[in-house]
N, C-alpha and C positions, 0 to 999 in steps of 0.2 A: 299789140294787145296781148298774144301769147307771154310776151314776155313782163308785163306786168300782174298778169294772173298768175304764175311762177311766183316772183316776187310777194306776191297776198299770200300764197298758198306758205312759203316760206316763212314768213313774219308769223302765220298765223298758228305754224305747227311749234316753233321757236316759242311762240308763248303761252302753246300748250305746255313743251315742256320744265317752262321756268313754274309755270302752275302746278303742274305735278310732284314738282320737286317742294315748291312750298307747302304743300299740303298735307304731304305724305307724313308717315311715321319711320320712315325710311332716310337718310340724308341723298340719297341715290335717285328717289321716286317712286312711284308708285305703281309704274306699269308695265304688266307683268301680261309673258306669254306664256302660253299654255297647249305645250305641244300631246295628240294622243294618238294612240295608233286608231284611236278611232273615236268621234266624237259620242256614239252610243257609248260609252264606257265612262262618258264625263259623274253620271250621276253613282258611281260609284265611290265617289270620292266627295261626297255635298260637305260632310262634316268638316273635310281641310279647307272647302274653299269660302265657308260662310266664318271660318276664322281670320281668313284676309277678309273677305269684305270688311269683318269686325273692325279691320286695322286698315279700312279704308283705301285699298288695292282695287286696283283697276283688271281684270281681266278676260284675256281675249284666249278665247277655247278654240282651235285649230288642230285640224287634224294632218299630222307628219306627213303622209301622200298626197299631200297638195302641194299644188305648182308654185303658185306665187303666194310665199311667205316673206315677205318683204322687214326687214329689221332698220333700215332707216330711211330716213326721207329728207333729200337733198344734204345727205352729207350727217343729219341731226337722228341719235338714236331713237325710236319708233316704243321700244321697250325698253327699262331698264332692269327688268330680272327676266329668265326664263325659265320655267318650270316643262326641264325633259321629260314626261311622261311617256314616249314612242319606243320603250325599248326591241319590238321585233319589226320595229319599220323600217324593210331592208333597204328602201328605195332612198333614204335621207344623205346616204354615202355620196349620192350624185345629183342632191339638190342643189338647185344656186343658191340656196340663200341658208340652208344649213346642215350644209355638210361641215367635217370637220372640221376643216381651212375656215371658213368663215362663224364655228360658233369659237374656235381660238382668238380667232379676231374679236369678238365680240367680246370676250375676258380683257384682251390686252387695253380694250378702247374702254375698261371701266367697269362694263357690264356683270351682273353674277350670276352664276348659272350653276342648278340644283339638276341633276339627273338620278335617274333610278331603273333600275335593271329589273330582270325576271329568268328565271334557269332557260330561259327560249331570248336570251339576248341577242341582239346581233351585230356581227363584226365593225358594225360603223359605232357604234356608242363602247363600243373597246378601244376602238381606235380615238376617239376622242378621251377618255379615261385614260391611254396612256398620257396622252399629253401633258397633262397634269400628273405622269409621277406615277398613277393607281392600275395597279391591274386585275381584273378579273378573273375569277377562276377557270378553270378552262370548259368548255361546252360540254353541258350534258351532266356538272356535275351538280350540289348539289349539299345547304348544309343539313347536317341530322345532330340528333344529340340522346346523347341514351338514359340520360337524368332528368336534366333541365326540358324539358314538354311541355304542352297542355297534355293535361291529365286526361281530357275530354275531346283530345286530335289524335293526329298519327305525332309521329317523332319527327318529320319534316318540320312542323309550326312548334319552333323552338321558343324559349324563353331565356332572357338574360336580364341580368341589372349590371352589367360590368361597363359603367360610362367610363373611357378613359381619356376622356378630350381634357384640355385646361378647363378652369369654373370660369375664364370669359368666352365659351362656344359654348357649354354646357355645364348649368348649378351643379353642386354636389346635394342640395334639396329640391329633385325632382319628385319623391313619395318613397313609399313602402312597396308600389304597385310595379312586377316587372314587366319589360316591353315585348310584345308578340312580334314576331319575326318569320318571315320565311319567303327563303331564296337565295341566293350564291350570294359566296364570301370574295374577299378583296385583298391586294396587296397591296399597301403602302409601303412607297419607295422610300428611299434616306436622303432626297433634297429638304431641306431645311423649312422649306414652305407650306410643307404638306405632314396633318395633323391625324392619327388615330382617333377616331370618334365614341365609336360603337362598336365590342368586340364579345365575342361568345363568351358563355363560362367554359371550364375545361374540357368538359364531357364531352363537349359536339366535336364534329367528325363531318371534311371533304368526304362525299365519297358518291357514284351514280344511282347506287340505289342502300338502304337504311341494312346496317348490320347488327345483330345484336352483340355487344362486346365490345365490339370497334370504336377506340375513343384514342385522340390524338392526343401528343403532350402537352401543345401547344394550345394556345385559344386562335377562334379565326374570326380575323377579323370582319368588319360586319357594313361600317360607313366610314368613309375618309372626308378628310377635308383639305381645299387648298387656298393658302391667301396668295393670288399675285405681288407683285412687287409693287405694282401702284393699287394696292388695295383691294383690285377687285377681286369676289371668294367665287369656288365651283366648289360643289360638293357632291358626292359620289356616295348612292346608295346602291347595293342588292338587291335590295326587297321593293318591288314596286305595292306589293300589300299591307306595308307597313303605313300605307297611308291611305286607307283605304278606310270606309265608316265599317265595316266588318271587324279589323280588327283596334279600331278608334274605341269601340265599345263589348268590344268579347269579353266576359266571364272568365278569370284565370283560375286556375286549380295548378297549385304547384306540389309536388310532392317533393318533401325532405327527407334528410340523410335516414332516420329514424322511422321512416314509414309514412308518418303524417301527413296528410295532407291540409294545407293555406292555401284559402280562399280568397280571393279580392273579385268583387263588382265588376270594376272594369280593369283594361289593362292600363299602361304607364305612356303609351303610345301618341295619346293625344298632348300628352305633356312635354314630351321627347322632341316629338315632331314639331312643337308649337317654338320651343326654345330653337332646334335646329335651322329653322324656316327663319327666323328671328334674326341669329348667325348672319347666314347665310344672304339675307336681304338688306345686311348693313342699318336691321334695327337696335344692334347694340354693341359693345364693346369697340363704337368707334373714338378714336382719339384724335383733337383738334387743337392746334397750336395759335393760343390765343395771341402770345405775344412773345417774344424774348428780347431781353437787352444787357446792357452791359456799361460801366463806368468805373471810374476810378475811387476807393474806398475814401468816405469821407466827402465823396459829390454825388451829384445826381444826373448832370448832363453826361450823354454820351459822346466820348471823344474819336477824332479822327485816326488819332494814331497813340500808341504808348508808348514809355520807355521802359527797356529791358529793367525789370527786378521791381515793377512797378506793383506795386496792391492793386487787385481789384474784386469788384464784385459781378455776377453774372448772374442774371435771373431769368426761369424761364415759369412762362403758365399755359397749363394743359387742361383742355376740357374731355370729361367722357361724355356720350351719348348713351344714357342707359332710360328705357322707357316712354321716349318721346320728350324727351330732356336733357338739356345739356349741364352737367353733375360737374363736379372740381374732380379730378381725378385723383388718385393716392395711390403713391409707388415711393419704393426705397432703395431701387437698383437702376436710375438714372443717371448715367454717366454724361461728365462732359469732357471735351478733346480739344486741344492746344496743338494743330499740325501745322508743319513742315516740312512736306514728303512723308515724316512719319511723325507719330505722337511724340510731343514733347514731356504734354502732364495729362492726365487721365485722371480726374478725378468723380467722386459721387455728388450727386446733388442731392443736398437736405430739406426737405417741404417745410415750408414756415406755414404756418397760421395765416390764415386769411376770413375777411369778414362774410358773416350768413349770408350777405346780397349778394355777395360773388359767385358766380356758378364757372370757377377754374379752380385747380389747385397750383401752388404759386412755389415752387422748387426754387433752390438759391445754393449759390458756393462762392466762398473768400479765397481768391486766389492772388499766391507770387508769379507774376509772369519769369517764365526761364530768362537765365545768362546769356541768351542767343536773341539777336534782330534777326530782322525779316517782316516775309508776311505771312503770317498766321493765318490757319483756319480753326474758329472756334465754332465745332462740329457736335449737337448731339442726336447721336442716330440709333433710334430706341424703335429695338424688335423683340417685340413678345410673344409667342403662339399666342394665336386669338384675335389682340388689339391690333387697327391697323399700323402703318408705320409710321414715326415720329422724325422730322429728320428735320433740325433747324443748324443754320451755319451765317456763320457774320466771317466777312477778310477784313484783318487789322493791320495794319504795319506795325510793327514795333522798333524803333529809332535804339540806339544805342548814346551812350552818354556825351554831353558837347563836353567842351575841352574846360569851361569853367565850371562843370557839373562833380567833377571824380573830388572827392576827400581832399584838405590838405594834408593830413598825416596820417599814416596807415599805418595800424600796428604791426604789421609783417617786415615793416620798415627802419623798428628802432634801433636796431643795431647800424644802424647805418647812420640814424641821425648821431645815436653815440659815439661814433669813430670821429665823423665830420666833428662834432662838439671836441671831441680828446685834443685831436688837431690842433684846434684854434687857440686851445689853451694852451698845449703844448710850444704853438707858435709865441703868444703872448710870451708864456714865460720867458723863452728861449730867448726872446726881442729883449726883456726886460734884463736877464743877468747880461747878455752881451750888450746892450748900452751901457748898462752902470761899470761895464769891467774896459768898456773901450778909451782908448788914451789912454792906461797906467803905463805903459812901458814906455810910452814914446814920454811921457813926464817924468818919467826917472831918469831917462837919459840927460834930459834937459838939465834936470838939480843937478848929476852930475859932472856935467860939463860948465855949470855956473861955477861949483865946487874948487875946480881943478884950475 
């Protein structure tokens, strides 16, 4: 009996999550955890979370010093985002279920995870931030800025417009309006997976407490991003305020080089956040391999094997995920690969046209297969900051020529058929005076001895 109530319980949470996944606006799901240091602090943040409902998110408000925070059930993920909100809940270092060990796990098994710090962070959400690449600034400190302000705060609650993420994490048409900020800055490391977001303007300045004068040459940075290798993103903020209905809706006053001071309504925050959150949940710039194939120019069925120096053609269709739809994708730096231990041909793939009802975009290349057999891997493995990763590959054999296949006559060869030809004639000739000249002597002798 236990064990067929298991068995329900399993079916029935399995087809929770195929339900969630169909529903979502997410290709990942929709169900999202929401860790805080403490649930009285939930309604701080109502303006971020009535923007997921908007988008039809599932979520479950928990607070980090709890015991049993369970993330899967019988083996099948329980959430598929997490929203770190606990940054001074020191006790999480030595939870079962999410401490660092197991929220890594949770990246590698697909999962994506948003975390956000506070100048009072603590060592276990550093230590998860290294993981990924990103590090914190060290405790106690502290960004300031001696220009970029609200004009209506202290120089802690800084401002900036400097998005420097790729336009598929973050548009380059987010507003006129800059983003209110404040809380410690971050290092982005130099692994390849991991993307600058959000970075000061020049003026602001590390430092324990606000100096006047004091401005670094550097800008510091502010939010990182990281895609795993199977896709799944974490991203890493400072500012646990930045998502906050406070400064969702704050009043900016910036003051320019010139004295002046611009005005905007609200901040840029809600837009920032809205796009990052987006990112981050695998509601966009995801990429999906509709189809790839390959034949020989002039056909359309796909063959078993080729022969060396053969024509072909290779086609590949990619779809984007932008908006709760899946869109033809456009790109002009798709490569494709001919290996053999190493590349043979490396060439681009050129988008052709395809029809409005298609929602792919349909890439193509005419290729000579190399002077070399074997078996090929026709690989292409497309990494973009931002988009996830495209990686499609077909093994061919390629046969080399049968013995009834090669030229009869090579041009590299004429000199040779001209020798052989000189020959033959030469022989002829040579055949022909020595017939006509043979027997003259032995017939002379004869007249002469008839003669005599």
């Amino acid at each position: 009996m236990k064990s067929l109530i298991s068995l329900t319980a399993l079916v029935l949470s399995t087809l929770t999550v195929f339900v969630s996944v169909a529903e979502s606006k997410s290709v990942s799901g929709n169900n999202v955890l929401v860790l805080l240091d403490s649930t009285a602090h939930r309604n701080a943040y109502s303006r971020l979370w009535q923007t997921l409902y908007d988008r039809d998110f599932k979520l479950s408000f928990i607070s980090a010093s709890e015991e049993n925070i369970p993330l899967y059930y019988f083996g099948e993920p329980i959430y598929q985002h997490i929203l770190h909100f606990a940054p001074t809940t020191g006790s999480s270092a030595t939870h079962k279920h999410i401490n660092t060990i197991e929220l890594v796990k949770f990246v590698n098994k697909g999962g994506n995870l948003l975390v956000a710090a506070s100048k009072d962070v603590k060592q276990t959400v550093r230590d998860v931030a290294s993981e990924f690449d990103i590090e914190f600034d060290p405790a106690g400190k502290h960004v300031f800025d001696t220009t970029a302000y609200n004009v209506s705060s202290e120089h802690d609650i800084i401002l900036t417009s400097q998005v420097v993420a790729p336009h598929s994490i973050i548009p380059k048409d987010l507003g006129a309006a800059p983003i209110v900020y404040s809380g410690i800055g971050l290092t982005v490391g130099q692994v390849p997976l991991v993307n600058r977001v959000l970075s000061s303007e020049k003026s602001a300045f590390v430092a324990k407490q606000y100096t006047k004068g004091v401005s670094d040459v550097d800008t510091v940075d502010l939010v990182g991003a990281f895609q795993a290798r199977n896709s799944a993103r974490a991203t890493f903020v400072g500012s646990l305020d930045l998502f906050s209905d406070k400064f969702f809706d704050a009043p900016v006053k910036r003051k320019q080089s010139n004295g002046d001071v611009v005005k905007f309504k609200k901040s840029g925050n809600e837009a920032f956040v809205t796009e990052l959150i987006k990112w981050t949940f695998q509601e966009k710039s995801v990429l999906k391999v509709i189809d790839h194939r390959h034949h020989k120019a002039n056909h359309t069925e796909q063959p078993s094997y080729y022969r060396i120096k053969d024509d072909m053609v290779y086609a590949l269709e990619i779809s984007e995920y932008v908006d709760d739809h899946w869109v033809p994708f456009k790109a002009d730096d798709i490569q494709l690969e001919f290996i053999m231990l190493d590349p043979y041909i490396r060439t681009t793939l050129k988008q052709v046209p395809v029809g409005p009802q298609h929602h792919y975009g349909r890439f193509k290349a005419h290729v000579q297969l190399p002077d070399v057999y074997g078996v090929f891997t026709f690989r292409v493995n497309y990494k973009r900051a931002g988009f996830t990763y495209v990686l499609a590959e077909d093994v061919v054999a390629i046969r080399p020529f049968r013995h009834d296949e090669y030229p009869r006559f090579l041009t590299a060869a004429y000199p040779y058929y001209t020798s052989v030809g000189s020959m033959v004639v030469g022989f002829l000739v040579f055949s022909a005076v020595w017939l006509s000249t043979w027997g003259g002597r032995a017939l002379e002798k004869t007249e002469k001895t008839k003669k005599n």
